[in-house]
C-alpha positions as CSV (number, residue, x, y, z in Angstrom):
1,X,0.0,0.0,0.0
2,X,1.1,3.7,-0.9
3,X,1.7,6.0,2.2
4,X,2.1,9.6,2.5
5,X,-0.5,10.8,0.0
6,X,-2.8,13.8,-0.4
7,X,-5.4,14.3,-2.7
8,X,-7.2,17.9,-3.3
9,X,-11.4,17.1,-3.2
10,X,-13.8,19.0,-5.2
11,X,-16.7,18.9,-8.3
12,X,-15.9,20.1,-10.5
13,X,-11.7,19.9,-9.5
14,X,-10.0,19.1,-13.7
15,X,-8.6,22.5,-13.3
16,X,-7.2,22.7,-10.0
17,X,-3.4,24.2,-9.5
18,X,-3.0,22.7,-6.0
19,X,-1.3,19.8,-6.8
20,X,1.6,21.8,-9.1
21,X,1.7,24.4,-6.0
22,X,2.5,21.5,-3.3
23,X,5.1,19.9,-6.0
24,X,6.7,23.6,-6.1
25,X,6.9,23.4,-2.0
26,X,7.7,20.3,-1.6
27,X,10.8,20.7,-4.1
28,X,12.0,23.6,-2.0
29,X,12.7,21.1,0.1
30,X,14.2,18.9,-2.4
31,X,11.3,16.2,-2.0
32,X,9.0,14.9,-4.3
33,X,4.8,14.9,-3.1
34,X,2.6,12.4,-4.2
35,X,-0.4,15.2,-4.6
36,X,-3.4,14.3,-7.2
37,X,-7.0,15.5,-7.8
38,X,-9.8,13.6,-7.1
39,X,-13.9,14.4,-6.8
40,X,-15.3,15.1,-10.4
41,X,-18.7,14.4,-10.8
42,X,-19.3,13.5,-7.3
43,X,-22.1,14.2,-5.1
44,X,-22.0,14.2,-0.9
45,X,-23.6,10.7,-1.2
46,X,-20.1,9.2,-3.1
47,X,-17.6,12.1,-1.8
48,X,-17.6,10.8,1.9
49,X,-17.1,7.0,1.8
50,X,-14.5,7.8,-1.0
51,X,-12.7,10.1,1.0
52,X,-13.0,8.2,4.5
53,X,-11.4,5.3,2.2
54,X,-8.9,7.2,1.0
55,X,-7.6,7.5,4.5
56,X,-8.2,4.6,5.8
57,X,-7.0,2.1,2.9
58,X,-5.0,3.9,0.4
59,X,-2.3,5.6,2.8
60,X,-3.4,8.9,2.6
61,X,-1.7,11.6,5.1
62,X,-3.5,14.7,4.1
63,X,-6.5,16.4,1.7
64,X,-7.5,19.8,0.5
65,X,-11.3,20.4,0.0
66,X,-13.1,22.7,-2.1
67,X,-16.9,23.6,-3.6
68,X,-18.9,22.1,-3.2
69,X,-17.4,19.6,-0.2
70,X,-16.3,22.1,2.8
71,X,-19.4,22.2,4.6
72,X,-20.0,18.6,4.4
73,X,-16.3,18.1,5.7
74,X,-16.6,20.2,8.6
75,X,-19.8,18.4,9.4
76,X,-18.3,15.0,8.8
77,X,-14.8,15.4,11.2
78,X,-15.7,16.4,14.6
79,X,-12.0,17.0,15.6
80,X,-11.6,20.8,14.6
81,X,-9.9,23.8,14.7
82,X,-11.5,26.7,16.6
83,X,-11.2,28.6,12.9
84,X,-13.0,25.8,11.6
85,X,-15.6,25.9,14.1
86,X,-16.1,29.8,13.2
87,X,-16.0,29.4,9.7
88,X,-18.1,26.2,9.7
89,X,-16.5,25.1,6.5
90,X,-13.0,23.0,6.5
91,X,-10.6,23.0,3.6
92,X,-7.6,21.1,5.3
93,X,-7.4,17.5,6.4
94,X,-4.8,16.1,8.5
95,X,-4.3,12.4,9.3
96,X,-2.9,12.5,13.0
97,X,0.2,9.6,14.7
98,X,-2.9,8.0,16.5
99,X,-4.6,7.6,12.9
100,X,-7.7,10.6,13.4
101,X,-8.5,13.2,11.4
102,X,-8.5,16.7,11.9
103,X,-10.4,19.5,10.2
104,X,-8.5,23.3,9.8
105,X,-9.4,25.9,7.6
106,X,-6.6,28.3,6.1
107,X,-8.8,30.0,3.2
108,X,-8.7,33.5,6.1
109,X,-4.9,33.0,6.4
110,X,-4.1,32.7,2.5
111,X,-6.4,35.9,2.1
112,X,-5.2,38.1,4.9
113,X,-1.4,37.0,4.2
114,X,-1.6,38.1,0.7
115,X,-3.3,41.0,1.2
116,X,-0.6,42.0,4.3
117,X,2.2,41.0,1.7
118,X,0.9,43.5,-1.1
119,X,0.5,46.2,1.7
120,X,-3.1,46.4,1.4
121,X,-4.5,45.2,4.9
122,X,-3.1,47.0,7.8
123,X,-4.9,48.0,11.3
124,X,-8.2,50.3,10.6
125,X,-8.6,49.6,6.3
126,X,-11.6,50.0,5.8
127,X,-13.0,46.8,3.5
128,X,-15.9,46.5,1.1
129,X,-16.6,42.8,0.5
130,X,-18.9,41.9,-2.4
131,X,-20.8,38.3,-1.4
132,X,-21.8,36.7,1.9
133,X,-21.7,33.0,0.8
134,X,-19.3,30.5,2.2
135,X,-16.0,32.4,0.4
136,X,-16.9,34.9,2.8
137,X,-17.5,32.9,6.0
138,X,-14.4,31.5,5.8
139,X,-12.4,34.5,5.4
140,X,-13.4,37.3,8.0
141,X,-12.2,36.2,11.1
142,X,-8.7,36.2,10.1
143,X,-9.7,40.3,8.6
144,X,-11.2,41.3,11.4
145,X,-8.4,39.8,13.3
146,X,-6.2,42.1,11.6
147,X,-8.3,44.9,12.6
148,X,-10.6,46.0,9.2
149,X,-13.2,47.7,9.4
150,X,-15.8,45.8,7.1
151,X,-19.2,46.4,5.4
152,X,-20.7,43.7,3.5
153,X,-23.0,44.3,0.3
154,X,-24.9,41.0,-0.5
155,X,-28.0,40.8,-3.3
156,X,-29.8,38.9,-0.7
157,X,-30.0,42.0,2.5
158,X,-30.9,39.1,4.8
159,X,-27.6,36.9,4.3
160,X,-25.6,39.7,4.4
161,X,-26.8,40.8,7.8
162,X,-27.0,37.5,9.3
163,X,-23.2,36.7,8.3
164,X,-22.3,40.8,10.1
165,X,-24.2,39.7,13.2
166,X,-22.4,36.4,13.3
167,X,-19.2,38.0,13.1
168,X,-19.2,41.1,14.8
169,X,-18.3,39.8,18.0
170,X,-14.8,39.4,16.4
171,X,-15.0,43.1,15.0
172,X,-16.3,46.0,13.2
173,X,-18.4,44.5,10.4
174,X,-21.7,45.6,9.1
175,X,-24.2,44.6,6.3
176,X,-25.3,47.5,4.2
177,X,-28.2,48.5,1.5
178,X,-25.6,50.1,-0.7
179,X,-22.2,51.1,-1.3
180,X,-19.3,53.7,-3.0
181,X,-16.4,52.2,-4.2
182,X,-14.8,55.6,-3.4
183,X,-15.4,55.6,0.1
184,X,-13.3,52.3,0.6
185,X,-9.8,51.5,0.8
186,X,-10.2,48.4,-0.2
187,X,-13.2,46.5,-1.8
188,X,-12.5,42.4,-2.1
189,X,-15.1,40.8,-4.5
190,X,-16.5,37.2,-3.1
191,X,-19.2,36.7,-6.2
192,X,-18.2,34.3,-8.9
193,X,-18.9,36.6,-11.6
194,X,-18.6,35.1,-15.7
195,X,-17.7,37.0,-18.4
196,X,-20.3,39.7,-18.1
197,X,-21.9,39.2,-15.2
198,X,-20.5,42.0,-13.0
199,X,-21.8,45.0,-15.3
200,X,-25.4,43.5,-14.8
201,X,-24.9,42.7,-11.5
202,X,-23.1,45.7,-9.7
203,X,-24.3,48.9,-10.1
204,X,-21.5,52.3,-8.5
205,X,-20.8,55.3,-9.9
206,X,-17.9,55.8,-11.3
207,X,-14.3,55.1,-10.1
208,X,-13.0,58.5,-9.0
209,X,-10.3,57.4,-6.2
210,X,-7.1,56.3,-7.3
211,X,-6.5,55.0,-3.6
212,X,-9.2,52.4,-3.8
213,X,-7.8,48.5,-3.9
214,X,-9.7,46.0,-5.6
215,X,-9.0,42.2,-5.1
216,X,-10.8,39.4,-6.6
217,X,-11.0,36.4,-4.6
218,X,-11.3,34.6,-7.8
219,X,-8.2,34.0,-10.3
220,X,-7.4,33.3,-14.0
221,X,-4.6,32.1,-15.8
222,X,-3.6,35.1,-17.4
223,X,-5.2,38.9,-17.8
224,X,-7.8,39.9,-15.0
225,X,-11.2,38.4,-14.1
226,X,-14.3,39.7,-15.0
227,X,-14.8,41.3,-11.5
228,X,-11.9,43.4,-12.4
229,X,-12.7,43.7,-16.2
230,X,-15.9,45.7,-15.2
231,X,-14.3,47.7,-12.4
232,X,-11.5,49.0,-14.7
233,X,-13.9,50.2,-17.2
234,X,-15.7,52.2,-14.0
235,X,-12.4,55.0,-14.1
236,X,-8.5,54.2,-13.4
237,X,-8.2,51.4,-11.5
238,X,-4.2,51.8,-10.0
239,X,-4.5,48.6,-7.7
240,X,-5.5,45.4,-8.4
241,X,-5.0,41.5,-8.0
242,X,-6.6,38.3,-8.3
243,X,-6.8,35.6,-5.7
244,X,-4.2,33.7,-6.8
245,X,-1.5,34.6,-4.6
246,X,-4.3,33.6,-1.9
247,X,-4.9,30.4,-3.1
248,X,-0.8,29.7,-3.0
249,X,-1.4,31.0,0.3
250,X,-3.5,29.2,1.8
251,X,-1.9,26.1,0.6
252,X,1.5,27.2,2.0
253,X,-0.2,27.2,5.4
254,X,-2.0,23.6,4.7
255,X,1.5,22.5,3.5
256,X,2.7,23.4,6.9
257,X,0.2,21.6,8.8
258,X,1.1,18.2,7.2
259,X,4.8,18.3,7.5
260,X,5.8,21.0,9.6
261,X,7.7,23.5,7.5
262,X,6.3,26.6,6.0
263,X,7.1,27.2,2.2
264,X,8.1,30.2,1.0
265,X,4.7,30.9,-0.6
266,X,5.9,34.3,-2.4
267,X,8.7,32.6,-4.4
268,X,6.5,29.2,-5.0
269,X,4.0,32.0,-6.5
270,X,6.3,33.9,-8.8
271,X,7.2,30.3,-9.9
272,X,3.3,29.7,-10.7
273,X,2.9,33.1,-12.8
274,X,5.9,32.5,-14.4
275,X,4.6,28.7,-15.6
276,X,0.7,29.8,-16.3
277,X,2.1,32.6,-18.3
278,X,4.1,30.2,-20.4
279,X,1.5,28.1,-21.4
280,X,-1.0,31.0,-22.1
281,X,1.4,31.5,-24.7
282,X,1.2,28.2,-26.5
């Protein structure tokens, strides 16, 4: 039997970088990680004996989960982090000495550590988020942590007010009717917008301070998402990023978890770009 293998979950998951980010860490180290995909066109009912087997029978040490499988994790595994707990949704498995598994969550660290590393998120910065589904959820307590000051704009008035009460024991957030991307320093988008979508769907005036921040929680390949498509037509936009650095991120701190040493995420990500870019170009 194989040991010492990690599998990232998730359904749809063809186009997931995770496993080339964990071969860039692991080779940092001058190792070699036995990291593969697993999870398409799988529902709850098939995800969960096929991931309990994994563990149990086919050596594996460690998993990643994504949409549509984090809530049903963090249901699933009762031993938990305390970030888990608040998030309610896991995205890190670790297989423990005595053979249990634990449940973490490092989507808030991943997100808050990229955003500290391009200077964006100090103490006080004042945050718009756009969305209050699970992306969200599993990112503000590591914001507020950090001491932002957030409002939170959601289609749905209801969600967005019941995720700002659930939270604002942790710090200053609040759901509101409408917003000004002016008045923010930095405004993180949370919606998984298609090509087109976000002109239909958001509606500001236009983009007048060249202070604003926008970061997209979602990432591409190459060029910007459509979140940041439509905002750049809205005025000049000086900042902006995708959420790839936090998706390197937060599997830097995953990485860590399973065998103790953190990566040097920043270099593993200038390694990434430099790769996507070079087959965009093919």
């Amino acid at each position: 039997m194989l040991s010492n293998r990690f599998l990232v979950w998730g359904n749809p998951i063809s186009h997931s970088l995770s496993p080339r980010i964990h071969e860039i860490f692991a080779s940092q180290r001058g190792e070699i990680i036995d990291y593969r995909r697993r999870g398409e066109g799988m529902d709850v009912a098939t995800f969960i004996p096929a991931l309990l087997d994994f563990f149990n029978n086919e050596g594996g040490k460690g998993a990643n989960i994504t949409s549509p499988f984090k809530n049903v994790v963090y249901e699933l595994i009762e031993n938990r982090s305390e970030v888990c707990q608040i998030a309610q949704a896991c995205n890190t498995i670790i297989k423990k000495e005595d053979g249990s598994l634990y449940a973490e969550n490092t989507d808030g660290y991943g997100l808050a550590t990229d955003l500290k590393d391009l200077g964006w998120l100090t103490m006080d910065t004042k945050i718009l988020i756009l969305g209050a589904g699970g992306a969200v959820t599993g990112v503000l307590f590591h914001l507020l942590k950090e001491g932002a000051k957030i409002d939170i704009f959601n289609r749905t008035r209801s969600r967005a007010q019941e995720v700002a009460q659930k939270f604002s024991k942790y710090g200053q957030v609040h759901a509101v009717n409408e917003y000004d991307f002016n008045e923010y320093d930095l405004v993180v988008n949370a919606v998984a917008y298609k090509q087109g979508d976000a002109g239909v769907n958001l509606r500001t005036a236009r983009i007048s301070n060249p202070q604003t921040k926008f970061y997209d929680m979602q990432y591409t390949a190459k060029g910007k998402t459509p979140f940041l498509e439509f905002v750049e037509q809205l005025g000049e936009v000086k900042y902006f990023a995708n959420g790839l650095g936090m998706l390197v991120k937060q599997a830097a701190l995953s990485h860590y978890y399973w065998f103790g040493v953190l990566p040097d995420a920043q270099s593993a990500l200038i390694e990434l770009r430099r790769e996507l870019e070079k087959a965009t170009l093919k």
